[in-house]
DSSP file (Angstrom, degrees, kcal/mol; ACC not computed):
  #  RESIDUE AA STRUCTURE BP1 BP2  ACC     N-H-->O    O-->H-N    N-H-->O    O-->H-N    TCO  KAPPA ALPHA  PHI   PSI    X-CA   Y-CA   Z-CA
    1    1 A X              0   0    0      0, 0.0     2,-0.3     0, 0.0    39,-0.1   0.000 360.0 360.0 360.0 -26.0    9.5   51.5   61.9
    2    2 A X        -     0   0    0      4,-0.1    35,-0.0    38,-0.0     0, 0.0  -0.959 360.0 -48.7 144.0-160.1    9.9   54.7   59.5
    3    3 A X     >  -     0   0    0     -2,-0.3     4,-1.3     1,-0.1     5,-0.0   0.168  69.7 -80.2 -86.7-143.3    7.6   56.5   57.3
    4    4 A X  H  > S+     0   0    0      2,-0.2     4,-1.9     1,-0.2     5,-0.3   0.884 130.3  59.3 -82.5 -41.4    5.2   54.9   54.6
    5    5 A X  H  > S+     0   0    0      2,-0.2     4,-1.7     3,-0.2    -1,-0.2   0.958 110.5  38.0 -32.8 -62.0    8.1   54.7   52.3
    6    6 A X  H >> S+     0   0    0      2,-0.2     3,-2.5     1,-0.2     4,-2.4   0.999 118.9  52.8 -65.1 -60.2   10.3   52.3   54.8
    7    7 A X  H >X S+     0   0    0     -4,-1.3     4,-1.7     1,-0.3     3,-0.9   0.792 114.7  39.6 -43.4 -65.7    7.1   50.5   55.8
    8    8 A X  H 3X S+     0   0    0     -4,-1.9     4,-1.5     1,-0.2    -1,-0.3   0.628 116.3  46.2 -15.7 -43.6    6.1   49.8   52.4
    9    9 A X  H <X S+     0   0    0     -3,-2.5     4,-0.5    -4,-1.7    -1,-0.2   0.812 111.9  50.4 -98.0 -24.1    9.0   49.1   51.2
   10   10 A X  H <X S+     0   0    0     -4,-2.4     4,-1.9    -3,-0.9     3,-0.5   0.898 114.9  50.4 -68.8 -52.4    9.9   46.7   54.4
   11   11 A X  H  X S+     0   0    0     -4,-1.7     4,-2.2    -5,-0.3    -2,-0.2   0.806 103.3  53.0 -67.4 -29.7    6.3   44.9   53.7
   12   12 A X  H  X S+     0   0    0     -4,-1.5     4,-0.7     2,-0.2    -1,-0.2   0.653 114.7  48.6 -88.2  -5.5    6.7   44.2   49.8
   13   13 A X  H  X S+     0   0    0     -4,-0.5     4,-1.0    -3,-0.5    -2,-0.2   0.760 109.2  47.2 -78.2 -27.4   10.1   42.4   51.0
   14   14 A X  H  X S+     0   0    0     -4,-1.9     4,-6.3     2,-0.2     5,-0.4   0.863 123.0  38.0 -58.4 -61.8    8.5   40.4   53.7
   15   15 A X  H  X S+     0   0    0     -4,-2.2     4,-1.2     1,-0.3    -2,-0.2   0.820 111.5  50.9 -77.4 -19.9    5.6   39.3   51.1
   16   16 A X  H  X S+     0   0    0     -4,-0.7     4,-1.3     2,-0.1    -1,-0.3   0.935 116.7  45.0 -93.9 -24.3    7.4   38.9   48.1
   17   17 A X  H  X S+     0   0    0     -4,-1.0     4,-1.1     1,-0.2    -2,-0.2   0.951 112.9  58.5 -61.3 -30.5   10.4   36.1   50.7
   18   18 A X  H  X S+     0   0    0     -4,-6.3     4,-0.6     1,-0.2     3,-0.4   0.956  97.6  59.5 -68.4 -21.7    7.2   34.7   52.0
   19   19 A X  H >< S+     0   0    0     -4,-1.2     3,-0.9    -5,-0.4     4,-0.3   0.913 101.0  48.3 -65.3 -36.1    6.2   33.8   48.7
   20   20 A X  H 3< S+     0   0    0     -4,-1.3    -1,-0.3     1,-0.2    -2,-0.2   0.650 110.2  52.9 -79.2   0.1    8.7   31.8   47.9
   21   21 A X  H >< S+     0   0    0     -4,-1.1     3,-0.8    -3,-0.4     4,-0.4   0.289  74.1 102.2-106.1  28.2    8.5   29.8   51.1
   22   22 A X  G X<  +     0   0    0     -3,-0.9     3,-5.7    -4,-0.6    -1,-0.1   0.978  68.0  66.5 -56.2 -68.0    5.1   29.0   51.0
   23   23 A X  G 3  S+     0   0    0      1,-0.3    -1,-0.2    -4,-0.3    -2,-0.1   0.703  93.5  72.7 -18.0 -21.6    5.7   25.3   49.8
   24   24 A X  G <  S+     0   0    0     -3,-0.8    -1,-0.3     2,-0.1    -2,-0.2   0.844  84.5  85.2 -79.2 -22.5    7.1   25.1   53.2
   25   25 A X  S <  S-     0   0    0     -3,-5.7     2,-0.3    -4,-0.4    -3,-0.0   0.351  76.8-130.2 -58.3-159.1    4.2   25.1   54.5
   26   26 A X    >   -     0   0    0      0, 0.0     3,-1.0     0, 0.0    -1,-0.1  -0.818  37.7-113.1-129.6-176.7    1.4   22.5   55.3
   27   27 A X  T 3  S+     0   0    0     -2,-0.3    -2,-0.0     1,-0.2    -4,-0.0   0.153 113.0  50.3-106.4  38.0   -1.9   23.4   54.1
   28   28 A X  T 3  S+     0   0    0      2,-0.0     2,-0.7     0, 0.0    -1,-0.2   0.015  95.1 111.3-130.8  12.7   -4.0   23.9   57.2
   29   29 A X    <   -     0   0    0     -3,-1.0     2,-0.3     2,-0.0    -4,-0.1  -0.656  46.3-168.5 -97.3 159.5   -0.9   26.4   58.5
   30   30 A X        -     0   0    0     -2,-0.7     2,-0.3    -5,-0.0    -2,-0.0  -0.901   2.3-165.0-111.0 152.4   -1.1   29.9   58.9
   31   31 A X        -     0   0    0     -2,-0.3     2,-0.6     2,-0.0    24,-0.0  -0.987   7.8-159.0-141.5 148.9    1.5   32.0   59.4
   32   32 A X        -     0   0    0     -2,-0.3     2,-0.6     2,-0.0    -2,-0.0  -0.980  15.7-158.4-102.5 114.7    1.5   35.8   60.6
   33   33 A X        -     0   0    0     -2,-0.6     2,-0.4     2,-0.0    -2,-0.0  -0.882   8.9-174.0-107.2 136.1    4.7   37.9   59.8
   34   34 A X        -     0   0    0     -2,-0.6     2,-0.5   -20,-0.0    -2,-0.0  -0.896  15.0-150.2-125.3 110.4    5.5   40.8   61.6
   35   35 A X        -     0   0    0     -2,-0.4     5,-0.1     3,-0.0   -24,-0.0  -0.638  12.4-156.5-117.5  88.1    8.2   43.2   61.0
   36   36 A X        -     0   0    0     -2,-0.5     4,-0.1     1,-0.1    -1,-0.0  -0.091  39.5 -96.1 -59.6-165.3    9.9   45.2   64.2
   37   37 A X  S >  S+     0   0    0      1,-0.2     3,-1.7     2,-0.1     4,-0.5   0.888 120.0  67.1-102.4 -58.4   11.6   48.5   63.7
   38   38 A X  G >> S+     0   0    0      1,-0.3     3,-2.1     2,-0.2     4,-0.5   0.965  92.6  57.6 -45.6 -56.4   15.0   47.0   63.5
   39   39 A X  G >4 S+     0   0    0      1,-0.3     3,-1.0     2,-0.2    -1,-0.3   0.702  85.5  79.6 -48.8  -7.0   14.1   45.1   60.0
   40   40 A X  G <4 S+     0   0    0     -3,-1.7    -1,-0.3     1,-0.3    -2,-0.2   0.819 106.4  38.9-109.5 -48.4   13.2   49.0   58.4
   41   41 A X  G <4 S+     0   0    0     -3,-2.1     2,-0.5    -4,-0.5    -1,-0.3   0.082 100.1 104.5-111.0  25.2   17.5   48.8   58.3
   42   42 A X  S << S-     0   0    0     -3,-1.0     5,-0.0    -4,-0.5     0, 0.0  -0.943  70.7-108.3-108.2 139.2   18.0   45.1   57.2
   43   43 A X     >  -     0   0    0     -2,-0.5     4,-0.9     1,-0.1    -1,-0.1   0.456  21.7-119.4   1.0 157.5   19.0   43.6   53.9
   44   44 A X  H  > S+     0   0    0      3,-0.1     4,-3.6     2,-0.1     5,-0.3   0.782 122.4  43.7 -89.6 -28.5   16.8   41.8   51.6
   45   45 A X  H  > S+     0   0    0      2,-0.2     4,-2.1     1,-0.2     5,-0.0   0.826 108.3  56.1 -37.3 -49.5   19.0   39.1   52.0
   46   46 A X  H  > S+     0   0    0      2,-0.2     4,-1.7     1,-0.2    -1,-0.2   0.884 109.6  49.5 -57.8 -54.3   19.2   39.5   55.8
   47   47 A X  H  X S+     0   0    0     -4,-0.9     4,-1.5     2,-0.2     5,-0.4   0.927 108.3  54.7 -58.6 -42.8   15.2   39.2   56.1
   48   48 A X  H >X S+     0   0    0     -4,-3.6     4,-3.7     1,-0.2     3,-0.7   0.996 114.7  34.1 -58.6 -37.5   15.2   36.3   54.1
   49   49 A X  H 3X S+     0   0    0     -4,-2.1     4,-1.5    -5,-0.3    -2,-0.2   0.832 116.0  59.7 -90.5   4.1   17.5   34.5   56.1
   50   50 A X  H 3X S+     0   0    0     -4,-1.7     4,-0.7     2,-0.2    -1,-0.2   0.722 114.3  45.6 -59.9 -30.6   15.8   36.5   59.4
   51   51 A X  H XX S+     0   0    0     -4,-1.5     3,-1.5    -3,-0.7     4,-1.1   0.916 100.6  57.8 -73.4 -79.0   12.8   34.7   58.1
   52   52 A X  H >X S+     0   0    0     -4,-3.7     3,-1.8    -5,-0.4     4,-1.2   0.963 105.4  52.9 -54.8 -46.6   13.8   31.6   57.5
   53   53 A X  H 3X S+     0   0    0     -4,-1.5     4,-1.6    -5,-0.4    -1,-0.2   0.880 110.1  50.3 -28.0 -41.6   14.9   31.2   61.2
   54   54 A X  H <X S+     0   0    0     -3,-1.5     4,-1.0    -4,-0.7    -1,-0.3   0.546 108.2  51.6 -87.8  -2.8   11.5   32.3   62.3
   55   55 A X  H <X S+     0   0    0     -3,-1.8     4,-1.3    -4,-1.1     3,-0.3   0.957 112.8  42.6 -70.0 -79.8   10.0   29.9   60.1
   56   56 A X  H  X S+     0   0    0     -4,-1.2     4,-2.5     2,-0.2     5,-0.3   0.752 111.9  60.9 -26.7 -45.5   12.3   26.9   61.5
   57   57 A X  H  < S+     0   0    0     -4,-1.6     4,-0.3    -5,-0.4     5,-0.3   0.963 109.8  39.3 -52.6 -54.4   11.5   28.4   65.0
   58   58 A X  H  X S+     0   0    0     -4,-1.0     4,-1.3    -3,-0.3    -1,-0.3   0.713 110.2  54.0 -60.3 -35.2    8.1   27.9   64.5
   59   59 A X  H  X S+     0   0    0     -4,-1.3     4,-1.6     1,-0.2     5,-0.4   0.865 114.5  50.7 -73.0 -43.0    8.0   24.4   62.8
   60   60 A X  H  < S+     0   0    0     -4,-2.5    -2,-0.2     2,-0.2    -1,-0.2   0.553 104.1  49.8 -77.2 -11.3   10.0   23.5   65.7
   61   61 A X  H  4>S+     0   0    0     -4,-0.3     5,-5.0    -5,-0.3     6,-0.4   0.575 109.4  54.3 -84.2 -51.8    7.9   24.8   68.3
   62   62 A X  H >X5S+     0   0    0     -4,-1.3     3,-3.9    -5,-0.3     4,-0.7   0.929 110.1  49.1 -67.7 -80.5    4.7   22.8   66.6
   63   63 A X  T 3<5S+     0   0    0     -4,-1.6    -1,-0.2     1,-0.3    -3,-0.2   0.741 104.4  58.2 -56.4 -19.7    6.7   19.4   66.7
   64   64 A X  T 345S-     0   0    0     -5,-0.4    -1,-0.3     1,-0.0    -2,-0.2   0.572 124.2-103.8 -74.0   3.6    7.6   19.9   70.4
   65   65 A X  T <45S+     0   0    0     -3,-3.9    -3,-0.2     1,-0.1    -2,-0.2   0.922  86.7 129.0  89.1  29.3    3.8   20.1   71.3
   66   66 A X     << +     0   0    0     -5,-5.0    -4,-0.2    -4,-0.7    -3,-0.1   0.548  31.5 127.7 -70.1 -15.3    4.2   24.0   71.6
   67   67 A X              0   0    0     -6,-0.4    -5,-0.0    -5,-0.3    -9,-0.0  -0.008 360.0 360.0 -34.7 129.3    1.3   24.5   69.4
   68   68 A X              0   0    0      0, 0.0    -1,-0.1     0, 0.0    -6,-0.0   0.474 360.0 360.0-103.5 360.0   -1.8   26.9   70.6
């Protein structure tokens, strides 16, 4: 993804948009975010709304019985 700079700086953007969508959650969910090399050159704007997609995906996934 880059050095420790990019990584860092890619991970305190990830945590601080997940924070505000916790309330989307339910309280028994977990969620794991994971950042590929591409996001190192994304927006913060662009990860939030990269985010929210993967959010939806997942929520959408669970109510089709996709659930592990």
């Amino acid at each position: 993804m880059g050095n420790a700079v990019v990584r860092n700086r890619v991970k305190r953007r990830l945590r601080h948009l997940m924070r505000d969508r916790l309330g989307l959650l339910g309280p028994d969910d977990a969620v794991v975010v994971r950042a590929l090399p591409a996001a190192a050159a994304r927006s913060y704007t662009q990860l939030g709304l990269d985010l929210d997609e993967a959010l939806a995906a997942a929520r959408t996934r669970r109510h089709r019985g996709g659930e592990r």
